[in-house]
N, CA, C and O atoms as a GROMACS GRO file, in nm:
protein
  436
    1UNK      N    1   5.357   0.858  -1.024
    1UNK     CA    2   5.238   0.873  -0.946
    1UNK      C    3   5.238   1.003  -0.868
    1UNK      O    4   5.127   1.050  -0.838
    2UNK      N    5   5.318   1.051  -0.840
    2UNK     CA    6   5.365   1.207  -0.723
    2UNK      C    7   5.307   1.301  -0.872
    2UNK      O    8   5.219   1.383  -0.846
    3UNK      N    9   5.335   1.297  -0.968
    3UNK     CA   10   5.282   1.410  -1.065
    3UNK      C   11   5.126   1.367  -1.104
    3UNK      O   12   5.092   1.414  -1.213
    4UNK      N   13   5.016   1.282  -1.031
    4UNK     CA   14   4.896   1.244  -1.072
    4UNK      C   15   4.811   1.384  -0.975
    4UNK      O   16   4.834   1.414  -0.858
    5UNK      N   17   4.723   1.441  -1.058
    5UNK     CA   18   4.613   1.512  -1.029
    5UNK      C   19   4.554   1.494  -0.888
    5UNK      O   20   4.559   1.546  -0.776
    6UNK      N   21   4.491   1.382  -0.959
    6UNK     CA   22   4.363   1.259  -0.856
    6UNK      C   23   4.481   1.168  -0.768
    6UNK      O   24   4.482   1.050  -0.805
    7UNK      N   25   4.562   1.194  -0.678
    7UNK     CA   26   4.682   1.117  -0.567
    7UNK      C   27   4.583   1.046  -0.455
    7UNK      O   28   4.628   0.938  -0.416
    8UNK      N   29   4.509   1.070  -0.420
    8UNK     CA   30   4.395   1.028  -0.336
    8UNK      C   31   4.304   0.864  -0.379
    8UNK      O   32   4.224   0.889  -0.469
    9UNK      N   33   4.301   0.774  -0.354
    9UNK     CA   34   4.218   0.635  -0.399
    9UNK      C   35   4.113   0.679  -0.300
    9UNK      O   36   4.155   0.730  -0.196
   10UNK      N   37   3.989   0.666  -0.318
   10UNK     CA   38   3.880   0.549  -0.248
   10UNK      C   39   3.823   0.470  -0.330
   10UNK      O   40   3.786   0.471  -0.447
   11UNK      N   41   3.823   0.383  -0.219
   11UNK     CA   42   3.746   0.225  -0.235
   11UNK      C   43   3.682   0.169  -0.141
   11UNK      O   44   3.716   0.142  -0.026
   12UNK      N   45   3.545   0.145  -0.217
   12UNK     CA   46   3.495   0.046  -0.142
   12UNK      C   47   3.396  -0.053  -0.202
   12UNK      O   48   3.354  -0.012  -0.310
   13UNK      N   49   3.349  -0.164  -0.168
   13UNK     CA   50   3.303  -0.285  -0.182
   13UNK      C   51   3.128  -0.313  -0.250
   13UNK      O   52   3.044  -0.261  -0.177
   14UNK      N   53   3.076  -0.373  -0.356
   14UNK     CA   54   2.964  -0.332  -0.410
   14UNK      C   55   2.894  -0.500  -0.451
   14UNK      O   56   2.962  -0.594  -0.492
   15UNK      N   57   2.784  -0.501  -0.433
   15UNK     CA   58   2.700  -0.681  -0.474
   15UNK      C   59   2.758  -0.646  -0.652
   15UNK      O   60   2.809  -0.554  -0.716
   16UNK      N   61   2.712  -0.777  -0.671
   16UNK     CA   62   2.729  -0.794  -0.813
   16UNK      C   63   2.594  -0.702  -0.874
   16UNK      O   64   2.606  -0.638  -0.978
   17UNK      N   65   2.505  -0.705  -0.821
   17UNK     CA   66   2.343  -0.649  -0.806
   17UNK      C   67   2.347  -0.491  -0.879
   17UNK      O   68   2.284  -0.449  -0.976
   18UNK      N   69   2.457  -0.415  -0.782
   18UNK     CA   70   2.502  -0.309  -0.760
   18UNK      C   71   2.594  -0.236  -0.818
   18UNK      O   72   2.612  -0.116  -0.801
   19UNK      N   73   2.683  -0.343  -0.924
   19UNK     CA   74   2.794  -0.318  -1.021
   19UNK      C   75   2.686  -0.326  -1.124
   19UNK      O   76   2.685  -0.232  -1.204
   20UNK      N   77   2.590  -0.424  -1.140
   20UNK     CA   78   2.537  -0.416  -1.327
   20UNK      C   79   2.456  -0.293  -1.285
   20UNK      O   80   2.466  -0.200  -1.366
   21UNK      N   81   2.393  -0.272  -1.198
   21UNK     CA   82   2.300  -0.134  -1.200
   21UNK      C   83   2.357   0.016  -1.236
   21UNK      O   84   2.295   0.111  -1.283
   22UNK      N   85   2.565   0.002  -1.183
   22UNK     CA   86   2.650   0.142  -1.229
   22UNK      C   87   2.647   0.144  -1.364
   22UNK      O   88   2.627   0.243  -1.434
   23UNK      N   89   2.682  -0.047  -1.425
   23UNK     CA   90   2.689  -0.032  -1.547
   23UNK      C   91   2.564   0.016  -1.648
   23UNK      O   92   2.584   0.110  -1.726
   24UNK      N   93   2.483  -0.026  -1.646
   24UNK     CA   94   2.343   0.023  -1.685
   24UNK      C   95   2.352   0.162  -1.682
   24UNK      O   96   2.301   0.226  -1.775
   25UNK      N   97   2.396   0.208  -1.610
   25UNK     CA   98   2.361   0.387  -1.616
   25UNK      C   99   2.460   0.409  -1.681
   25UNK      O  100   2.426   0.479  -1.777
   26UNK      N  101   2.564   0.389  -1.683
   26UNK     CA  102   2.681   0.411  -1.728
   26UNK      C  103   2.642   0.432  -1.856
   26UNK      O  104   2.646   0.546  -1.902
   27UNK      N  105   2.588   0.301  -1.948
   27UNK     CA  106   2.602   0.273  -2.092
   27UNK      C  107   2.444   0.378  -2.109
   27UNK      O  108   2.427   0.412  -2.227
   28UNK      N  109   2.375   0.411  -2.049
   28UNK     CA  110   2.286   0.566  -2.070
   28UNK      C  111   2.322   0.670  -2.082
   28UNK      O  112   2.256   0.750  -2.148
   29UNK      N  113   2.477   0.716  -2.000
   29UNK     CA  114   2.528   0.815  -2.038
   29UNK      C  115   2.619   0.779  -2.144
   29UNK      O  116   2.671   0.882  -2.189
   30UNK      N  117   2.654   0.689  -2.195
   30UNK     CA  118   2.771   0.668  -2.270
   30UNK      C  119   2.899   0.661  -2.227
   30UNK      O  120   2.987   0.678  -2.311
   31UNK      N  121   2.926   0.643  -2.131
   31UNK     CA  122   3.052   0.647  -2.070
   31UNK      C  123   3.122   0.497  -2.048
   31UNK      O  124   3.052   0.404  -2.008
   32UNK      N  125   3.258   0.481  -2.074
   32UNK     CA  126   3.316   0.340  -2.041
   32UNK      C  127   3.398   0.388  -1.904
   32UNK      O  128   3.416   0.292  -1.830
   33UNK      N  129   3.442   0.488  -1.863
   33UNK     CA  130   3.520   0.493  -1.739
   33UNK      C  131   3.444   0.499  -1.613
   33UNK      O  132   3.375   0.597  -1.584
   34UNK      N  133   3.456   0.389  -1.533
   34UNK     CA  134   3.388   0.403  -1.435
   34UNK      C  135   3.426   0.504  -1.288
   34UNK      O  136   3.342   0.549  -1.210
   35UNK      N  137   3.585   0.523  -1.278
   35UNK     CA  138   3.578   0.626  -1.203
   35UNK      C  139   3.554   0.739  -1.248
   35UNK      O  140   3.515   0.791  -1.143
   36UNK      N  141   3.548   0.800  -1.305
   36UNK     CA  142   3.482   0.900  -1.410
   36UNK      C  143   3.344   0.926  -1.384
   36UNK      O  144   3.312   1.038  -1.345
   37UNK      N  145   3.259   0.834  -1.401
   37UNK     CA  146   3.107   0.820  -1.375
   37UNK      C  147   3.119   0.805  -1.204
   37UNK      O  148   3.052   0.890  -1.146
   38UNK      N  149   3.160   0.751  -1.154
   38UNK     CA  150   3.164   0.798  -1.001
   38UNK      C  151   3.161   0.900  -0.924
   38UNK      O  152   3.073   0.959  -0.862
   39UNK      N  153   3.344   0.918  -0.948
   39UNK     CA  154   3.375   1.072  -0.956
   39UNK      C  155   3.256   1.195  -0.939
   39UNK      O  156   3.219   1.261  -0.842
   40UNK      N  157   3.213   1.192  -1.096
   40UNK     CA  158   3.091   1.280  -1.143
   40UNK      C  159   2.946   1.249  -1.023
   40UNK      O  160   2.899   1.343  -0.959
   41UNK      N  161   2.907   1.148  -1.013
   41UNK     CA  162   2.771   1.132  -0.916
   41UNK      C  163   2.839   1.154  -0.799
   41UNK      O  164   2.765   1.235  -0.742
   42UNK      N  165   2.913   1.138  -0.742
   42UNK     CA  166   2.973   1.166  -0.609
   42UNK      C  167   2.968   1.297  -0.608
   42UNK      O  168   2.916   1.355  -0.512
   43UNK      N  169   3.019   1.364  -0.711
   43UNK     CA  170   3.046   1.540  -0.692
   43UNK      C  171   2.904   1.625  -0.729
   43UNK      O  172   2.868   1.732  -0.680
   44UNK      N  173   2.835   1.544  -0.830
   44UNK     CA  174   2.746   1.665  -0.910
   44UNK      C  175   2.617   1.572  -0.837
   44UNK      O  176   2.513   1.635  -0.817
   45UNK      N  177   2.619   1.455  -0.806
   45UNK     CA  178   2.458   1.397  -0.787
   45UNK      C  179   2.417   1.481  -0.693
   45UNK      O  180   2.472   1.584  -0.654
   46UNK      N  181   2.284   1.415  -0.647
   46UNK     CA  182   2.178   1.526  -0.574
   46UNK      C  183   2.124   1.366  -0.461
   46UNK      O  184   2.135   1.244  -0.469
   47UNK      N  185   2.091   1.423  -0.408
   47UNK     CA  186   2.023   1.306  -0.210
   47UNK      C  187   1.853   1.418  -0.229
   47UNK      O  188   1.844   1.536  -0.194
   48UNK      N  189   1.748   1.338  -0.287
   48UNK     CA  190   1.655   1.392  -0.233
   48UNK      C  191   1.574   1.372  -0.116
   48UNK      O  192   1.536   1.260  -0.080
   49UNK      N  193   1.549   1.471  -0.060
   49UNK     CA  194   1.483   1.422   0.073
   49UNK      C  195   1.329   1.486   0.107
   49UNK      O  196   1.300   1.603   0.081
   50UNK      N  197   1.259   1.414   0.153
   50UNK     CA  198   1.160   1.437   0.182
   50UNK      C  199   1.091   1.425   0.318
   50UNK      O  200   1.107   1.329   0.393
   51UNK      N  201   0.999   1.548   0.349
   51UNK     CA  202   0.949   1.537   0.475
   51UNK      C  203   0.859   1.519   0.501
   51UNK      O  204   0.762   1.594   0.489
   52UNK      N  205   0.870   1.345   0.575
   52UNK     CA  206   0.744   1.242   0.590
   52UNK      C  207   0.654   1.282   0.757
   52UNK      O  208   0.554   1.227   0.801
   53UNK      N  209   0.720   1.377   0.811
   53UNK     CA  210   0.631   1.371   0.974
   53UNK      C  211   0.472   1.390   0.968
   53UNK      O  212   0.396   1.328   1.043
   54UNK      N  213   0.429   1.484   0.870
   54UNK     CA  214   0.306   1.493   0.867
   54UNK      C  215   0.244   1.384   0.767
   54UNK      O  216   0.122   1.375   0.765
   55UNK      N  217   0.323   1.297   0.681
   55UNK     CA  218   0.184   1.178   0.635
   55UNK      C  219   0.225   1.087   0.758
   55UNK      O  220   0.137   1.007   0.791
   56UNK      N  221   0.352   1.084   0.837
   56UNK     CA  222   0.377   1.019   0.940
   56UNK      C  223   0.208   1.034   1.065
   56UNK      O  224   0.126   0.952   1.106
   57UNK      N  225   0.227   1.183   1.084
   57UNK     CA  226   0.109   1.180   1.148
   57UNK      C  227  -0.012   1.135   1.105
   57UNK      O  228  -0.091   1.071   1.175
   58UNK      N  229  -0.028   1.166   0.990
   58UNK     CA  230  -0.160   1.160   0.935
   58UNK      C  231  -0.191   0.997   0.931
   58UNK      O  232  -0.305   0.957   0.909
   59UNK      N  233  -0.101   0.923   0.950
   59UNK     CA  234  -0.121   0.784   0.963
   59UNK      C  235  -0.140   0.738   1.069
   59UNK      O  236  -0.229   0.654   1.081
   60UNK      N  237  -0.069   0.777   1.171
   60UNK     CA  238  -0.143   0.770   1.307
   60UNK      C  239  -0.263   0.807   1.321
   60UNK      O  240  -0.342   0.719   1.356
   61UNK      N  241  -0.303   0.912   1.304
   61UNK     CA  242  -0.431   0.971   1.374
   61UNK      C  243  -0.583   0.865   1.287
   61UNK      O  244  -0.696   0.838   1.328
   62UNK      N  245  -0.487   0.822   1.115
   62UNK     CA  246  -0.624   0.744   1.067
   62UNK      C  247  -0.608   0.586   1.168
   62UNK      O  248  -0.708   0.531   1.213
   63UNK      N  249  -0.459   0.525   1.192
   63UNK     CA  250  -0.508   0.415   1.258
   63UNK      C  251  -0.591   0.434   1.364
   63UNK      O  252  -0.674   0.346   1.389
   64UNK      N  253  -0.583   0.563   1.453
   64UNK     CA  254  -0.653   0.547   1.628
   64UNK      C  255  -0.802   0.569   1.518
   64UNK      O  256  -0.885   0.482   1.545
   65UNK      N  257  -0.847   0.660   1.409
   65UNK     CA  258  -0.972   0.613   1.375
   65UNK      C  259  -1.029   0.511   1.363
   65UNK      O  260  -1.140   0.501   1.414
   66UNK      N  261  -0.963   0.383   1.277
   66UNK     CA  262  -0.975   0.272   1.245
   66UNK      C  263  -0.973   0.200   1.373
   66UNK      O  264  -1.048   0.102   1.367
   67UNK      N  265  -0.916   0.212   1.484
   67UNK     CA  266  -0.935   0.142   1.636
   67UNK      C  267  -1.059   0.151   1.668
   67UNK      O  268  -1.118   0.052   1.712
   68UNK      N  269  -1.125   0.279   1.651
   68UNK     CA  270  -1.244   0.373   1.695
   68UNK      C  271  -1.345   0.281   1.661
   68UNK      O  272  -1.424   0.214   1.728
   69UNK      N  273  -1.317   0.300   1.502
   69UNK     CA  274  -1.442   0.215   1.414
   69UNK      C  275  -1.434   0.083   1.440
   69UNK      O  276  -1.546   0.033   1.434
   70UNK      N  277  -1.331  -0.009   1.473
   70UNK     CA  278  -1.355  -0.140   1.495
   70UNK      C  279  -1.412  -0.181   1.635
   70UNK      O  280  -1.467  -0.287   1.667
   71UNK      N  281  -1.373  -0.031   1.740
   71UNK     CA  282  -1.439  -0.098   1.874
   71UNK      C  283  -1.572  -0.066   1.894
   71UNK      O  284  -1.638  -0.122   1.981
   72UNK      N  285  -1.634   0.049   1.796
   72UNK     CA  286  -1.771   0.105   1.809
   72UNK      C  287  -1.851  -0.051   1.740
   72UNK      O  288  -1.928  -0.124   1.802
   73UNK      N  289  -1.804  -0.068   1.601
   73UNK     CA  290  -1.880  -0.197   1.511
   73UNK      C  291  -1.854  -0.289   1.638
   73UNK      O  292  -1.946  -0.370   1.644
   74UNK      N  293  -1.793  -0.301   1.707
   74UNK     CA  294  -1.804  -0.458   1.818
   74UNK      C  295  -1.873  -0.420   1.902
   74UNK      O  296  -1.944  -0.520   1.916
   75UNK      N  297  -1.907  -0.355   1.968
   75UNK     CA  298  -1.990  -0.274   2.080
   75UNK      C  299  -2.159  -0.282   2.013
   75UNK      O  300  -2.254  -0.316   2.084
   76UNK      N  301  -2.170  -0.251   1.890
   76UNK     CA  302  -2.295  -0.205   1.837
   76UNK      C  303  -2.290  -0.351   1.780
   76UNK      O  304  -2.407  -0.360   1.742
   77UNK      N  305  -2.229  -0.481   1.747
   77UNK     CA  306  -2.270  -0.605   1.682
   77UNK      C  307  -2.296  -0.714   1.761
   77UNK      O  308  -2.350  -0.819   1.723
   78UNK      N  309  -2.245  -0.681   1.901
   78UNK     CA  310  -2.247  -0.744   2.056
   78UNK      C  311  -2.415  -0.686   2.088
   78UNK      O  312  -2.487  -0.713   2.184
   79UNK      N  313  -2.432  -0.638   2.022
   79UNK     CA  314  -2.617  -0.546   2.119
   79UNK      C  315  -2.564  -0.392   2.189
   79UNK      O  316  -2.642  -0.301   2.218
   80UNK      N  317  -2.483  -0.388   2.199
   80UNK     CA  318  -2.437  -0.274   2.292
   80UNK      C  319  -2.478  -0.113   2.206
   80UNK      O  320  -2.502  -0.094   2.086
   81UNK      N  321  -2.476  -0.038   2.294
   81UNK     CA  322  -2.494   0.089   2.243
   81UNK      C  323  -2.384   0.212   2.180
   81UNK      O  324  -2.280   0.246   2.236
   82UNK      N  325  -2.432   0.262   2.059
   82UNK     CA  326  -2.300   0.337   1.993
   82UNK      C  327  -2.356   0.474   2.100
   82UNK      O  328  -2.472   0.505   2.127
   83UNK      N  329  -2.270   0.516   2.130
   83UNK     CA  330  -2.194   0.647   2.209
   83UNK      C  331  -2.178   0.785   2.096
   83UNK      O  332  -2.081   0.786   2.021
   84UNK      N  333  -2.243   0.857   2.092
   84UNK     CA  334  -2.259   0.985   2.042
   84UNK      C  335  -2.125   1.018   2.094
   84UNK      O  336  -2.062   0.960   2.005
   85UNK      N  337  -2.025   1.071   2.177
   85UNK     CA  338  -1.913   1.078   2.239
   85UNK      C  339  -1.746   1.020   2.113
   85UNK      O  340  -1.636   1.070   2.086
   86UNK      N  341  -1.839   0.863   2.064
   86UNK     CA  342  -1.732   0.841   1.994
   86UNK      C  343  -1.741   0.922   1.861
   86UNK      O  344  -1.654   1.003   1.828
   87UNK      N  345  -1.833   0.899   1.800
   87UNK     CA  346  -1.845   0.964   1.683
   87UNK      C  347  -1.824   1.112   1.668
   87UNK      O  348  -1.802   1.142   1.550
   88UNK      N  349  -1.824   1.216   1.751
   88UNK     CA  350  -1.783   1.316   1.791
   88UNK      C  351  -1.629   1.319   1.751
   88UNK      O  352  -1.568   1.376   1.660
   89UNK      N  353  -1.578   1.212   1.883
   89UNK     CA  354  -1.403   1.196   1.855
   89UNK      C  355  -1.370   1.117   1.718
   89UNK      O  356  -1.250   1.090   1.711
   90UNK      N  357  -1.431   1.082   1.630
   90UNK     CA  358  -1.451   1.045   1.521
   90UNK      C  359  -1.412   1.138   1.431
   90UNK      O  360  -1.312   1.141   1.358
   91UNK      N  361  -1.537   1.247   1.449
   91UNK     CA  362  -1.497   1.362   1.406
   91UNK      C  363  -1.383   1.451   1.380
   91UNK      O  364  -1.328   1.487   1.276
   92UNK      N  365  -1.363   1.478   1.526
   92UNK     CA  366  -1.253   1.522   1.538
   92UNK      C  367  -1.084   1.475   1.480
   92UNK      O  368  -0.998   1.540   1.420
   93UNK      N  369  -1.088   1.386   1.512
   93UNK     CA  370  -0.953   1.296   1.437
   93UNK      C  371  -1.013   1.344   1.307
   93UNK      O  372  -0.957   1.452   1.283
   94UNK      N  373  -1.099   1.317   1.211
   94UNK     CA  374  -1.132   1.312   1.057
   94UNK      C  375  -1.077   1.479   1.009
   94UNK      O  376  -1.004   1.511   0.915
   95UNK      N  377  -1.153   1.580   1.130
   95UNK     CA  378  -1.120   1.733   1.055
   95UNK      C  379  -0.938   1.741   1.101
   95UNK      O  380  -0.863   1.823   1.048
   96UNK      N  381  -0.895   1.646   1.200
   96UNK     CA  382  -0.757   1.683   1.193
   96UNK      C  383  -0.666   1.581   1.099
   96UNK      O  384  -0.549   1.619   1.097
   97UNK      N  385  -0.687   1.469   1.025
   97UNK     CA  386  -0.654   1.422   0.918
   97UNK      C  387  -0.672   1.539   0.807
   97UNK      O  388  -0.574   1.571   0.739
   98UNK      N  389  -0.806   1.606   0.788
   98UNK     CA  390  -0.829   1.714   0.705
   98UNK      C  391  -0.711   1.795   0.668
   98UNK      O  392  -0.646   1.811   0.564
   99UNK      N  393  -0.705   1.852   0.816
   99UNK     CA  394  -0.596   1.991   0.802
   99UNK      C  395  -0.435   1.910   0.746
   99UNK      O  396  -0.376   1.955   0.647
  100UNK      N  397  -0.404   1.837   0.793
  100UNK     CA  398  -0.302   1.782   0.778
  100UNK      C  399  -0.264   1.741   0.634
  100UNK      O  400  -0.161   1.779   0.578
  101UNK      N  401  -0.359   1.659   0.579
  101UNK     CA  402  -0.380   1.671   0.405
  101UNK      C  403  -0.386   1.786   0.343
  101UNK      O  404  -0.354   1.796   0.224
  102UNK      N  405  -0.429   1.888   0.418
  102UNK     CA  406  -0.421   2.010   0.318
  102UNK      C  407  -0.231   2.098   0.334
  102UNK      O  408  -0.171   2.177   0.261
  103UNK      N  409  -0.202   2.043   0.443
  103UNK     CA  410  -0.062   2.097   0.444
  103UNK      C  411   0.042   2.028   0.404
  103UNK      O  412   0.154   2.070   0.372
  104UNK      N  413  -0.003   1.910   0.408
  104UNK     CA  414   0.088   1.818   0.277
  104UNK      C  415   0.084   1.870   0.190
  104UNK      O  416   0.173   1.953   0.174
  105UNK      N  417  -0.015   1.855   0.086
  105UNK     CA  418  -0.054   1.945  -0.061
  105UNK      C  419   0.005   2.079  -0.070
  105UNK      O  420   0.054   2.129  -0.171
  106UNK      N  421  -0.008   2.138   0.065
  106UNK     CA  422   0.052   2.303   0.015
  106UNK      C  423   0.213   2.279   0.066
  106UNK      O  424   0.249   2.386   0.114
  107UNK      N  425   0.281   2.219   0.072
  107UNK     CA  426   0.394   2.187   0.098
  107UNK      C  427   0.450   2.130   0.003
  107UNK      O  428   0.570   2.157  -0.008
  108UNK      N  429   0.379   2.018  -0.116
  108UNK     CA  430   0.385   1.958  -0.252
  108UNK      C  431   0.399   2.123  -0.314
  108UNK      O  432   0.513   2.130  -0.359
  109UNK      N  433   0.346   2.223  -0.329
  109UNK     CA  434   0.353   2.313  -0.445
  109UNK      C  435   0.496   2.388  -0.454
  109UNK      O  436   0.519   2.467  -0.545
   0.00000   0.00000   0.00000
């Protein structure tokens, strides 16, 4: 064992869920050694990541719309009067959902 390459073990613990899913890939690449196929995704795989703050925002700003629209429709189905004021801030939230969709998209290219 003192003349082995690889002298180093890790280990750790996996569902049964989680072993047929290595195997499955495994038998796509063709491979029967599983530290081997480890090994390899451990060293060569890739972690993609993505940056959610702006559909993050953009989801906020449509719920406070959707607040907007449900308290204007209760106001105006009660008899009450719709407010030029809201629909304005209506507005506003809508052209800043706008911008925000367009910098997602140019951030996609």
């Amino acid at each position: 064992m003192a003349n082995r390459k690889r002298n180093i073990q890790v280990k750790f613990y996996v569902t049964a869920e989680e072993k047929e899913l290595m195997e499955q890939k495994m038998a796509q690449l063709k491979t029967k050694r599983i530290g081997a196929y480890l090994r390899k995704m451990a060293i060569d795989g890739y972690i993609i990541y993505g940056d959610t703050r702006d559909i993050k925002e953009m989801n906020k700003l449509l719920s406070a719309i959707g607040r907007n629209i449900n308290q204007i429709a209760k106001r105006v189905n009660a008899g009450g009067p719709s407010y030029q004021a809201d629909m304005e801030e209506i507005r506003e939230r809508l052209d800043q959902i706008w911008q925000l969709q367009r910098r997602i998209l140019l951030s996609q290219r």
